[in-house]
N, C-alpha and C positions, 0 to 999 in steps of 0.2 A: 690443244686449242683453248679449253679452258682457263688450263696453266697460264696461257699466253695472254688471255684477257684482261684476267683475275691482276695479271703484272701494269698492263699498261691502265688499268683501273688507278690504282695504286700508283704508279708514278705519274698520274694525271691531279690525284689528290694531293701528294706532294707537293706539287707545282703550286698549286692553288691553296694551298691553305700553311704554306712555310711560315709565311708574317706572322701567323696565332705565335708563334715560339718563338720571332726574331729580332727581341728588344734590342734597341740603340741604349750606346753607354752606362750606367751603373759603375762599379768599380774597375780603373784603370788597371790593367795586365802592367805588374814590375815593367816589362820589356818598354811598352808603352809611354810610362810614366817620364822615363830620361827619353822622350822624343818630341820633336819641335819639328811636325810638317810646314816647308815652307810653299810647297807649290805643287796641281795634279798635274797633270797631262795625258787626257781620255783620248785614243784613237782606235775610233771603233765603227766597224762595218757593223749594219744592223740591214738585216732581210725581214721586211713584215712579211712576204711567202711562208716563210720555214721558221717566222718565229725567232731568228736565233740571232746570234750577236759574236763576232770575233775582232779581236785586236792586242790590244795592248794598254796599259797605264804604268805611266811614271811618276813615281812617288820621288822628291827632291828633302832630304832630313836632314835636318842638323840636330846633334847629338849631344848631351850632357855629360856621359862618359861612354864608356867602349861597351858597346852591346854585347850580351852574350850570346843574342840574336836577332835577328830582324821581327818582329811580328804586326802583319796586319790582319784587317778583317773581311774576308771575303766569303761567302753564301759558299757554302760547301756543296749545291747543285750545279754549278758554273766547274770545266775543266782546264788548269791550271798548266800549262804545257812546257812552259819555259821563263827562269829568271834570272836576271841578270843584275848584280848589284855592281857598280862604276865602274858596267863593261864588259863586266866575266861571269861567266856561267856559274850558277849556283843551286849548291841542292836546295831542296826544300820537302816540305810536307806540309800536306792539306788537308785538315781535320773533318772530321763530320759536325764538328762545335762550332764549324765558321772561321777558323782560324787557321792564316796561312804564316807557317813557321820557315825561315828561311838563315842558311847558312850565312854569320857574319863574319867570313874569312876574310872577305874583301872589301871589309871596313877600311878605311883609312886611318890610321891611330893618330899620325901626327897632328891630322887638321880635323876633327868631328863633324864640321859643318860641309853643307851640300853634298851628303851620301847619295846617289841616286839608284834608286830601286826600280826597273822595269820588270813587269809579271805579265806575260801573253796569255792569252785564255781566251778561249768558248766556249757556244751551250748557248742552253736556252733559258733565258734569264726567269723567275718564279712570274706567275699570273697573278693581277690584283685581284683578292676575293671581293673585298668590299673598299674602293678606291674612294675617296684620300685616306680611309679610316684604318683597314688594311692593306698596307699597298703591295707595288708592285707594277710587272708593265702590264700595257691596256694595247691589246692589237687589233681594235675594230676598224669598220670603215664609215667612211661619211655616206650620207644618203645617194650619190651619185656614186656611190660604190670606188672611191680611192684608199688608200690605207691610210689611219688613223692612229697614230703612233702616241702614247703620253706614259709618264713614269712618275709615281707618289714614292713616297718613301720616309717620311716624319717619323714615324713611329721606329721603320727594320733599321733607317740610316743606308749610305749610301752605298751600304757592303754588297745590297741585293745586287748591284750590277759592274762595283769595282773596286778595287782592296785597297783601303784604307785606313784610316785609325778611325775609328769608328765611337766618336767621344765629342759632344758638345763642345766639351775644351779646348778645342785645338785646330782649327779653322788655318787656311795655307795662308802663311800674311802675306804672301806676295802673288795669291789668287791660283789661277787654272786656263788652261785651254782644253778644249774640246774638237776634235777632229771626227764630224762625225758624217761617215759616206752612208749613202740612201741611194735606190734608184733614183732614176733622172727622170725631171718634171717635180717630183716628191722636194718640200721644205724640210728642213730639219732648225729646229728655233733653239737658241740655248742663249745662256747668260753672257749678260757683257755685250761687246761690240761686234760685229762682224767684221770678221779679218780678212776673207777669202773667200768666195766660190769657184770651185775646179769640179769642169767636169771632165771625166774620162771613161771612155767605152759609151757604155749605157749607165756609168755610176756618176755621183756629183759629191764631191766633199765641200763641209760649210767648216770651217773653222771660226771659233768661237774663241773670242780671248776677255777674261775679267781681271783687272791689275788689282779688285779691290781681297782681302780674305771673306770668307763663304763659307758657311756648312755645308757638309756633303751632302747632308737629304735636301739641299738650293743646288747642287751641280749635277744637273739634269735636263734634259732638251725635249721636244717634241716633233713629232716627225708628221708632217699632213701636205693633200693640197693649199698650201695656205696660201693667202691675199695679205701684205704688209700693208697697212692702213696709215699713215704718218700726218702729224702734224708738228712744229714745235711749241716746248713749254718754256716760257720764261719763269725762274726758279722767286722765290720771296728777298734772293740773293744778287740777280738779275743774272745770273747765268743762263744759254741757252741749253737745254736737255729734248735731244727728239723725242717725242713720245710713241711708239709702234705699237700697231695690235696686230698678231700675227693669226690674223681671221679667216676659217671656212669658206672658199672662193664664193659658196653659196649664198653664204653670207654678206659679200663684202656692204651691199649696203644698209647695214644695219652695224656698219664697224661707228662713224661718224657720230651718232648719237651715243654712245657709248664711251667713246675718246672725252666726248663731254663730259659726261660726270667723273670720269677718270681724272677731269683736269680740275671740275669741282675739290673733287675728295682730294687732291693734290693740295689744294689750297687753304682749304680746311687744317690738316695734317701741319701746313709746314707753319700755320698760324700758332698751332702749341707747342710744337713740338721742334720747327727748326727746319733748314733749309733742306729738300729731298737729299736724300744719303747719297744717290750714287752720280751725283752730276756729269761724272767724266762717263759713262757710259749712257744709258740709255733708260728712258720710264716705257716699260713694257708689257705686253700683256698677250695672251696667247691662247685659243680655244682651244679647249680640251674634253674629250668625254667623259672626264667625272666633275662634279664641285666647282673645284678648286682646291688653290695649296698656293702658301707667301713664298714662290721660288725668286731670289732676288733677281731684281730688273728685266722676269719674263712671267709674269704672275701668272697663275695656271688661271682659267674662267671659263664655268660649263654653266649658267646659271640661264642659259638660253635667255636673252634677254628680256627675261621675266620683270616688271618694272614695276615698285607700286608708287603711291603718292603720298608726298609730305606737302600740306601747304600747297596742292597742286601740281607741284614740281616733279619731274622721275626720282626715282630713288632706287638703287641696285645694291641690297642690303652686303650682296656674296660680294660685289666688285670693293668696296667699303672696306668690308675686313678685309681680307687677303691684301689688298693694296696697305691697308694700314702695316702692315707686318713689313713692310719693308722697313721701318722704324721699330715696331718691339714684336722682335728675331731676329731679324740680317744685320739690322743695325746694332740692335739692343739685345745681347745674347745670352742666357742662361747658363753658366760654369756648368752646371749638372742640371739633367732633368728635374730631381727635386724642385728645381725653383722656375719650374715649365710657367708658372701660373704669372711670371713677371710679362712672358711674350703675350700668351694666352689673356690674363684677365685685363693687361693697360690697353690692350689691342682691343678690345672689348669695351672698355671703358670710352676709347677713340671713337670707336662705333656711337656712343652715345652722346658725347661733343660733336658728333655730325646730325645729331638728332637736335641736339639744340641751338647749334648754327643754323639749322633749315627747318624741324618746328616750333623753336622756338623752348622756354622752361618749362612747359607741361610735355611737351613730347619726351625732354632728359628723365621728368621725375617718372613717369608711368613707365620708361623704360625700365630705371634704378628699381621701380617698387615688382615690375616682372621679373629681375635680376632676384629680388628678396624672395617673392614667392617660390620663387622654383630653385633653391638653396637646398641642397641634401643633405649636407653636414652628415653625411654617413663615413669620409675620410679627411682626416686634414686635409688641407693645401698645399702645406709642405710637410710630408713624413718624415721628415729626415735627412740623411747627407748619403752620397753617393745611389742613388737609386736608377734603375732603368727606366726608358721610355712605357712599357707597360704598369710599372707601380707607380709613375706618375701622375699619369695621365685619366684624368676623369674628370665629369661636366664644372663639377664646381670650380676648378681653375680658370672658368671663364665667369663666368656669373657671379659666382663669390667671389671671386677676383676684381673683377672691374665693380663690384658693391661696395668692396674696400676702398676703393681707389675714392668711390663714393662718400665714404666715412671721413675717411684723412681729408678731401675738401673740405668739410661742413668743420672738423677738427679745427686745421690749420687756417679755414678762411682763403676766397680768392685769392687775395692779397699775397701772401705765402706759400699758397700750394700750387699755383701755376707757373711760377716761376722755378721752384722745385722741382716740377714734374718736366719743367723744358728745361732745367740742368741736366737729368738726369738722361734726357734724349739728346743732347751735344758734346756734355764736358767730353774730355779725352780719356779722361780715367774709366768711365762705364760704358763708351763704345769701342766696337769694333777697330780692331782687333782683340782689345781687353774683353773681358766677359763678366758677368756679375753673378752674385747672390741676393737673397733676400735679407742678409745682414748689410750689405752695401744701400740696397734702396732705403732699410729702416734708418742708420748711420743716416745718408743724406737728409730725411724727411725729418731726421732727431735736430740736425745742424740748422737746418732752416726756423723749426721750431722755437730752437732754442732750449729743451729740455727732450729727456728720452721719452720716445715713444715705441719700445719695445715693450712693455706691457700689452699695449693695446697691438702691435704686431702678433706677438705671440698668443694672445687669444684667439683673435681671427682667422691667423692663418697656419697656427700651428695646435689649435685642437677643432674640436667641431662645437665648442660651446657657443652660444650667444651671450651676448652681454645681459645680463639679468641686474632688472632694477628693483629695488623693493622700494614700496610706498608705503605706507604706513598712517593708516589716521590714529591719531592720541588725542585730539577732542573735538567740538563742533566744528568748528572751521580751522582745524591743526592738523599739518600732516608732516612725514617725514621721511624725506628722499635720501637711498644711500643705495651703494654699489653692490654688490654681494663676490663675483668674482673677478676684480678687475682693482691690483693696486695700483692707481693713480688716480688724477682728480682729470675729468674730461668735462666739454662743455653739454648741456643739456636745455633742447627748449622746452619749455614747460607754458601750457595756456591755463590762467587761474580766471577765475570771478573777475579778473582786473585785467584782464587781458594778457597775453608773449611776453616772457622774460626767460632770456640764456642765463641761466645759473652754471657754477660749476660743481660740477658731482664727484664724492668719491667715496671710498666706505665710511668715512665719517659721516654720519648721517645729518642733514640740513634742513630746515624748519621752512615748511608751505603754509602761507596764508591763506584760505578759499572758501567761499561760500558754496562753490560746486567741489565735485571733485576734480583733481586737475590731470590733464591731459598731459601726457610724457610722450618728449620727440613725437606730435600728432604727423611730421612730415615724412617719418619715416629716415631719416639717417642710419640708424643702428640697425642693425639684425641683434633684435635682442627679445626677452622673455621680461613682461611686467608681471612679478608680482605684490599683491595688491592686499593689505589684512586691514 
């Protein structure tokens, strides 16, 4: 009997604490690398009773040359029953690493493109410890005691609950459907359009279809009593987009006030950044018992409609971001985690353009200067190339991130950086389906410039230095301004005896006139260290 507890201790802790160990992407698997997911297809019963999940997914691949196997990625707690690659049964093995290896007999040599792979499996999918942050599913109930279905996944990726490639890089270009059956009465919300409601017996299936490509930690649903709350949005485009919140029946009327600032922040967003991403399908939103999470076109939202005030106004700082993400993530995608901090800190940055659409220049700068103070600089930004979700991911990709974003304004000047920063949220080359680096966004911001601005990239986001300025007095009212680690010439405002003057700084050192001592960048632009002899 002890034996027996002592076990289900132990695979209780399992469950619940897999996510510590189960980083998304880092270095692509050979097998991997010559594959081009085109499309998913989730069909999957899910029982909140028993916790558990059975079906099926079909993975559709086109191929670079002849595999010497199939390989995806699926949570090795999940059992793996039967696979079928274009039709015909095939072995396989299922690792404790996450990795589902499968026999490529029944590749097609002639033609590479549209392999399809279907993998049957159940179980019971891992517990979120600590939801959005380690995810996983959430199988509570609402306060009228219905079941409460939500699933995080950013950091494990989409493997916690269906096999995959499991890689930033590689998003289905021609999208996913979702078949996902629930008891009857119970919502099941997922991405894209609604295709279908079929009910049979006591079950209901909703099918889910998105034409647009997706991340797999975005191709996820939620299961509840829910209330669809609708209104439409006329896009900055004039297209029309329904807008849905797929709200706690408890809730519904508190869905209305909410749609509003939804439609706010909509307006905001397509103001810098360009016309909403996903107009063929839908701006949506969905309660959830944790946070939130940018799942495209059904944004997660747990923020209990906690509201403060700008200016008077509401303000829903969680609905803000998350909704922002549907532009830098879904839209605007990261090749590798390394360069997490493009979604994380411009999404951040957006957050702060909504502060100063609605309080106006002092609400942007006290944000920018709380973004400074609270700067770790204990890890770069970007460590490197090929890295996983776990050695990515830390605060300052948001804060020091959107500080940057901060900098290159004040650098480049309105005139320049906003129109820069709304290429870089349309052209076709850096959206979706295409995926970026932080060589692509500094390239861009270099071209609009007009000269490189990798210098000043690579200080900020690829060490933990600050810019350090040295001053220098050389006689009564003589002083002398130069860079210490930073080769290029950047601009600098400087307050003298005589008042604001942008000078340009660089380690050649340049000659201050003052009767006081003079005040460097008093606004704060830089994250930098003054030293003063």
């Amino acid at each position: 009997m002890i034996q027996r507890k002592l076990f289900l201790i132990l695979l209780l802790y399992s469950f619940v604490l897999y996510a510590q160990n189960l980083p998304s992407g880092g270095r692509l698997k050979p097998e991997q690398a010559i594959m081009d997911v085109r499309h998913y297809t989730l069909a999957l019963e899910v029982n909140p009773q028993t916790q558990t999940l059975s079906g099926y997914t079909e993975v559709r691949i086109n191929y670079s040359q002849v595999p010497s196997s199939i390989v995806l990625d699926l949570w090795h707690g999940l059992t793996v029953t039967r696979v079928l690659v274009n039709g015909k049964s095939s072995s396989f093995q299922h690792t404790q690493d996450d990795v589902l290896k499968i026999d490529a007999q029944q590749v097609k040599p002639g033609n590479l493109n549209n392999q399809t792979v279907r993998v049957y499996y159940n179980g019971k999918p891992g517990i979120a410890e600590r939801p959005p942050w380690i995810g996983g599913f959430q199988w509570e109930k609402d306060s009228r005691g219905n079941p409460w279905v939500a699933i995080t996944c950013q950091n494990e990726g989409g493997k916690i609950f269906f096999p995959c490639k499991d890689h930033p890089s590689d998003e289905p270009d021609e999208g996913a459907d979702l078949l996902i059956t629930v008891p009857k009465g119970l919502v099941a919300a997922g991405p894209g359009l609604l295709i279908s409601q079929k009910n049979k017996g006591s079950q209901t299936t909703f099918h889910w279809r998105t034409q647009y490509p997706i991340s797999n930690y975005c191709l996820v649903f939620n299961i509840g009593k829910f209330k669809k709350v609708s209104r439409p949005y006329i896009t900055i485009a004039g297209n029309t987009v329904p807008m849905d919140f797929y709200v706690l029946e408890e809730h519904e009327d508190k869905a209305q006030s909410l749609l509003t600032l939804l439609e706010e922040s909509c307006r905001i967003l397509e103001k810098y950044f360009g016309e909403y991403p996903w107009v063929k399908e839908k701006i949506g939103i969905c309660e959830t018992p944790h946070l939130g999470m940018e799942h495209q076109t059904l944004n997660a939202y747990g923020n209990k409609f906690r509201y403060t005030k700008i200016n008077g106004r509401d303000h829903d700082w969680l609905l803000v971001h998350e909704f922002g993400h549907e532009w830098w993530a879904n839209k605007i995608t990261n090749r590798d985690w390394a360069h997490m901090w493009i979604q994380e800190g411009i999404c951040s940055f957006a957050d702060a353009l909504h502060l100063l659409e609605k309080g106006g220049p002092d609400a942007y700068r006290q944000a920018m200067q709380r973004n400074a103070w609270n700067a770790q600089n204990k890890l770069p930004i970007v460590q490197g190339e090929e890295i996983n979700s776990d050695q990515a991911y830390h605060s300052d990709i948001y804060g020091k991130g959107a500080f940057f974003m901060h900098t290159l304004r004040y650098v480049l000047g309105d005139d320049v950086f906003f129109p820069a920063l709304k290429k870089l949220a349309t052209d076709p080359r850096y959206v979706s389906p295409n995926t970026v680096t932080t060589d692509d966004v500094e390239q861009l911001f270099s071209s609009a410039f007009g000269r490189s601005l990798k210098p000043l990239f690579d200080l900020y986001l690829r060490t933990t230095q600050k810019l350090d300025i040295q001053l220098v007095q050389t006689g009564d009212k003589q002083f002398r301004i130069s860079l210490l680690n930073l080769d290029d010439e950047i601009p600098v405002d400087i307050v003298t005896s005589t008042g604001r003057q942008r000078m340009m700084v660089g380690k050649n050192p340049k000659q201050i006139i003052s009767d006081t001592l003079p005040q460097i960048d008093p606004d704060g632009f830089y994250l930098k260290r003054l030293l003063i002899e």
